[in-house]
C-alpha positions as CSV (number, residue, x, y, z in Angstrom):
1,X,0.0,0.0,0.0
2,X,1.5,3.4,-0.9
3,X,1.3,6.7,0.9
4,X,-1.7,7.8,-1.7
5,X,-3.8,4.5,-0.5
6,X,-2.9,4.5,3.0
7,X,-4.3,8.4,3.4
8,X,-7.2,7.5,1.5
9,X,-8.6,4.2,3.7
10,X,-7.3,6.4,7.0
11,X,-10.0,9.1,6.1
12,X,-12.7,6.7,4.5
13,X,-12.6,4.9,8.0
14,X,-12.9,8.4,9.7
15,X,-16.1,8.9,7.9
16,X,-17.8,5.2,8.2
17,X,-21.3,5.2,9.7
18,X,-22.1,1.7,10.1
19,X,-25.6,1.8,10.1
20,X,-25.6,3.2,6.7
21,X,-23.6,0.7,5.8
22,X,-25.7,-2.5,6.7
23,X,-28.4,-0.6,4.4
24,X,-26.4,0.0,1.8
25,X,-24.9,-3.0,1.4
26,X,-28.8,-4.5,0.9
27,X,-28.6,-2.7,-2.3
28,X,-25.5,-4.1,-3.8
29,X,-25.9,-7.7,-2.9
30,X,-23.0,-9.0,-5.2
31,X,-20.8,-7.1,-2.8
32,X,-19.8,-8.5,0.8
33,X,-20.7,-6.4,3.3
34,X,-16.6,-6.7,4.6
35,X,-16.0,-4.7,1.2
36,X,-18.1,-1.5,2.3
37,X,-17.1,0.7,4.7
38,X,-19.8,2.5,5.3
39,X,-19.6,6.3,3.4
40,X,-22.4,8.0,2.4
41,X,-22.3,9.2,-1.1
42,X,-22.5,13.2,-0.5
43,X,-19.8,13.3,2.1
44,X,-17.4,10.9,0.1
45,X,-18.5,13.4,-3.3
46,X,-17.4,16.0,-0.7
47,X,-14.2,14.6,0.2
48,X,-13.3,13.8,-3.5
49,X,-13.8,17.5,-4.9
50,X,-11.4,18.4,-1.7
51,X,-8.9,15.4,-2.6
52,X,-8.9,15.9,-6.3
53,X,-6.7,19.0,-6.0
54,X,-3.9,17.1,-3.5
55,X,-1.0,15.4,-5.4
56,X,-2.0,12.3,-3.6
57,X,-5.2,11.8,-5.9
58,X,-3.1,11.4,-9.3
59,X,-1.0,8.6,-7.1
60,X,-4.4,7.0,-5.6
61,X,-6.0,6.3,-9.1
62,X,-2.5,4.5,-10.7
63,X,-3.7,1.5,-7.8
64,X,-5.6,-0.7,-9.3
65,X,-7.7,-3.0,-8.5
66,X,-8.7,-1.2,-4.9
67,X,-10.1,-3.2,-1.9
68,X,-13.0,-1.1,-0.8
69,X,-16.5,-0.4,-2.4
70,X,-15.8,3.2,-1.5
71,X,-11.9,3.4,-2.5
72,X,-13.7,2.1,-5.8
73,X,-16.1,5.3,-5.7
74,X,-13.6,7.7,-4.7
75,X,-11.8,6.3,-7.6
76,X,-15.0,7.5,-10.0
77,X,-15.4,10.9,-8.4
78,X,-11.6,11.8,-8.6
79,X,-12.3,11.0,-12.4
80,X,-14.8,13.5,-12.8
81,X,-13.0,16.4,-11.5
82,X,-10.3,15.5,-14.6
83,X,-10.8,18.7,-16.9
84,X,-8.9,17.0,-20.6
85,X,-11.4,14.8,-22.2
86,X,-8.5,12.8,-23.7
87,X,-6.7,12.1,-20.2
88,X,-10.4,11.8,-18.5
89,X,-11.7,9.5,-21.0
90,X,-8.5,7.1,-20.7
91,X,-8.5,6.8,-17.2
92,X,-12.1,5.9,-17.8
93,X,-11.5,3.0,-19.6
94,X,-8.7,2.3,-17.3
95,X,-10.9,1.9,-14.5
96,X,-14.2,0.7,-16.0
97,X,-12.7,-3.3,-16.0
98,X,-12.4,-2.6,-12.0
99,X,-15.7,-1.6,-11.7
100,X,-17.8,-4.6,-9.5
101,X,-21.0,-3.3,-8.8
102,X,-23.8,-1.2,-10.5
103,X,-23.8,1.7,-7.7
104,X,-20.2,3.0,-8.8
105,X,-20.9,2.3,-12.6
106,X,-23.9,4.6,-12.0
107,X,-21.9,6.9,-10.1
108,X,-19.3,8.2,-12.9
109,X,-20.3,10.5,-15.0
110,X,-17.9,12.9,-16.5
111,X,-18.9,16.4,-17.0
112,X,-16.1,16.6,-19.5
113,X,-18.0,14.0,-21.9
114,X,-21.6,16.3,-22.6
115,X,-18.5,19.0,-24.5
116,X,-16.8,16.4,-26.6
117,X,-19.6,14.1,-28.0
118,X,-18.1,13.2,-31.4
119,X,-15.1,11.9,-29.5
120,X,-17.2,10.3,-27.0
121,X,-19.4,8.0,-29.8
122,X,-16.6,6.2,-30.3
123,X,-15.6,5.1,-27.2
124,X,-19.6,4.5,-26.3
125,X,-19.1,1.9,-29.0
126,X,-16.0,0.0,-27.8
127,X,-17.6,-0.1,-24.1
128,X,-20.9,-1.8,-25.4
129,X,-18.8,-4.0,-27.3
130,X,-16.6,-5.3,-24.0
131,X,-17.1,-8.5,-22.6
132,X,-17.4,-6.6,-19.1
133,X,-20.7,-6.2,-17.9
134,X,-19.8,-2.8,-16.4
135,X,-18.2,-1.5,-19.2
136,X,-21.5,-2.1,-21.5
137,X,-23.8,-0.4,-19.3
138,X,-21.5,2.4,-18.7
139,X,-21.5,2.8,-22.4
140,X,-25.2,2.1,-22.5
141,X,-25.9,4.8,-19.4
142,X,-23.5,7.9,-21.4
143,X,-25.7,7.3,-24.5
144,X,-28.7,8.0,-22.6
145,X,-27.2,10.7,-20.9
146,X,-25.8,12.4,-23.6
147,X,-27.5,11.2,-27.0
148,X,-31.1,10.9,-26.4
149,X,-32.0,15.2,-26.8
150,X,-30.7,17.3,-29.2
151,X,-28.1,14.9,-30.0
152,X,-30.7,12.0,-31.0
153,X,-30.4,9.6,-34.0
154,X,-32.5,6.9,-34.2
155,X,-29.6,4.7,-34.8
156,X,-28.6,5.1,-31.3
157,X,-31.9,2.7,-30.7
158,X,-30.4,0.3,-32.6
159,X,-26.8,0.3,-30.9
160,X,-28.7,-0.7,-27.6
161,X,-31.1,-2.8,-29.6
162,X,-28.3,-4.9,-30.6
163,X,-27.2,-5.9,-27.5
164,X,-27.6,-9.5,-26.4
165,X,-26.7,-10.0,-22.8
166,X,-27.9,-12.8,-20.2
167,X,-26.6,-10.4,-17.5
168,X,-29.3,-8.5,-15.1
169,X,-27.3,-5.4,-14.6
170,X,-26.5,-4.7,-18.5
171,X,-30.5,-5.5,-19.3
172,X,-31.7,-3.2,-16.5
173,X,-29.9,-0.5,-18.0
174,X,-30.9,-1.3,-21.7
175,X,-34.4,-0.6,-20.3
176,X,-33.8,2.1,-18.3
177,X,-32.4,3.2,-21.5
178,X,-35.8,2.6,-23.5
179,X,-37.9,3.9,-21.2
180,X,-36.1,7.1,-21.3
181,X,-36.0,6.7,-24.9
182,X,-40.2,6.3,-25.0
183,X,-40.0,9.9,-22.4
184,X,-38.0,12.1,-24.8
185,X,-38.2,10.3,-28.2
186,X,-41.5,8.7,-27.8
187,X,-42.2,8.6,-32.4
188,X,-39.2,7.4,-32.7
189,X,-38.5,4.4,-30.0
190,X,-42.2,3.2,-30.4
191,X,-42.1,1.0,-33.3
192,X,-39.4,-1.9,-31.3
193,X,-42.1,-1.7,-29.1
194,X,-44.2,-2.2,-32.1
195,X,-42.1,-4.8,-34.0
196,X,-41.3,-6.7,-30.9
197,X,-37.4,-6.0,-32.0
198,X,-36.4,-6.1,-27.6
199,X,-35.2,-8.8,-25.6
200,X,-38.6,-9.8,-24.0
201,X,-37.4,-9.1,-20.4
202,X,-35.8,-5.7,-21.6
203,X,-39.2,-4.9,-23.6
204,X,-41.4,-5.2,-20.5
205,X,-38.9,-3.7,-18.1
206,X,-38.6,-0.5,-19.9
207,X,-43.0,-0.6,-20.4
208,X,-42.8,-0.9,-17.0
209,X,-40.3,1.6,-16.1
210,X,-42.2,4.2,-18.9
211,X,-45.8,3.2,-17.5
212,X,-43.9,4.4,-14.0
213,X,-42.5,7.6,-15.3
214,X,-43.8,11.3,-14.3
215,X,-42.7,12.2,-18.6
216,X,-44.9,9.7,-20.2
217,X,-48.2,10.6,-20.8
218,X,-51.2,8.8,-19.7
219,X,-52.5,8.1,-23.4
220,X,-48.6,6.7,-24.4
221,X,-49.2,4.7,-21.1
222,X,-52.4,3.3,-22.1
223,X,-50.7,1.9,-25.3
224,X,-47.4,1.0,-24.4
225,X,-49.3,-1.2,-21.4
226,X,-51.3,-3.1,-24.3
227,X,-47.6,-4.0,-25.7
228,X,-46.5,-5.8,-22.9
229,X,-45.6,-9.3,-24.2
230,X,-48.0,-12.1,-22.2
């Protein structure tokens, strides 16, 4: 363990609440609870805008893999802070075959990447592509972050269309993807709800998720609930 690593789990420990812990390891069950230490998410966010400007954070983000849930979130939040696209994007991909759990994959999101989105198609590609669960529905989340406004093509349905996974974490995303896509680009996402064109699972999920949703209106919800597949 380096000087970097050691600071880090020193103050991580200094800011454990155990209680949020035991509930927030409920909501990563693939983790062990001996893997969280117990941070919640605005004072570790805190701590990483504060840590991002110490030399120590440059040093902390060369360890990989890390031990902790949270060294692991830390690691996503010092990310963030990183101003270049080009350095940000690579230590993005760097990191994203560490990533173990849904909760940090959610977690990173670059500001850097909504001012350099021809850049960023590309490497939305190669992470849907991976083998690594993580890595697809990182790319999977920053193309619904970033491509599904004034951005939009309708090929960027088919990307996520084309994705075949058996894994729970990569589907949920596909349709929270969806059902985001049936909120803001309701014409255009309709007809593979039409044509049946979804995984099953991912086509019911996102219904479900769009039926649930505040943006949806209630006559899209009326319809899209007759396209559930029985």
């Amino acid at each position: 363990m380096n000087d970097a690593e050691k600071y880090v789990r020193e103050q991580l420990f200094a800011m454990q609440d155990l209680g949020y812990r035991d509930f927030h390891a409920k909501l990563v069950p693939n983790l062990s609870k001996e893997k969280i230490i117990g941070v919640r998410i605005p004072v570790l966010r805190k701590f990483a805008k504060e840590f991002s400007n110490d030399p120590r954070a440059a040093e902390f983000i060369k360890v990989l893999p890390h031990k902790y849930y949270e060294e692991n979130n830390l690691h996503a939040f010092v990310i963030e802070q990183i101003k270049d696209y080009g350095e940000c994007a690579a230590e993005v991909s760097r990191f994203l075959p560490f990533v173990d759990n849904w909760a940090t994959c959610d977690s990173l999101s670059p500001k850097v990447f909504g001012k350099h989105k021809a850049e960023l198609l590309s490497k939305i590609d190669g992470w849907m592509a991976s083998e690594e669960t993580y890595e697809v529905r990182f790319g999977i989340e920053m193309l619904m972050t970033h491509f599904l406004e004034g951005e939009f093509k309708p090929e960027y349905l088919a990307k996520v269309a084309a994705v075949k996974s058996e894994e729970y974490y990569v589907n949920m995303m596909a349709a929270w993807f969806f059902a985001t896509a049936l909120a803001k680009q309701y014409a255009a996402a309709l007809p593979l709800f039409e044509k049946k064109r979804l995984d099953p699972w991912v086509h019911n999920k996102a219904i479900q998720k769009a039926v649930e949703s505040f943006r949806v209106t209630d006559e899209h919800k009326q319809y899209l609930k007759q396209l559930k597949i029985r």
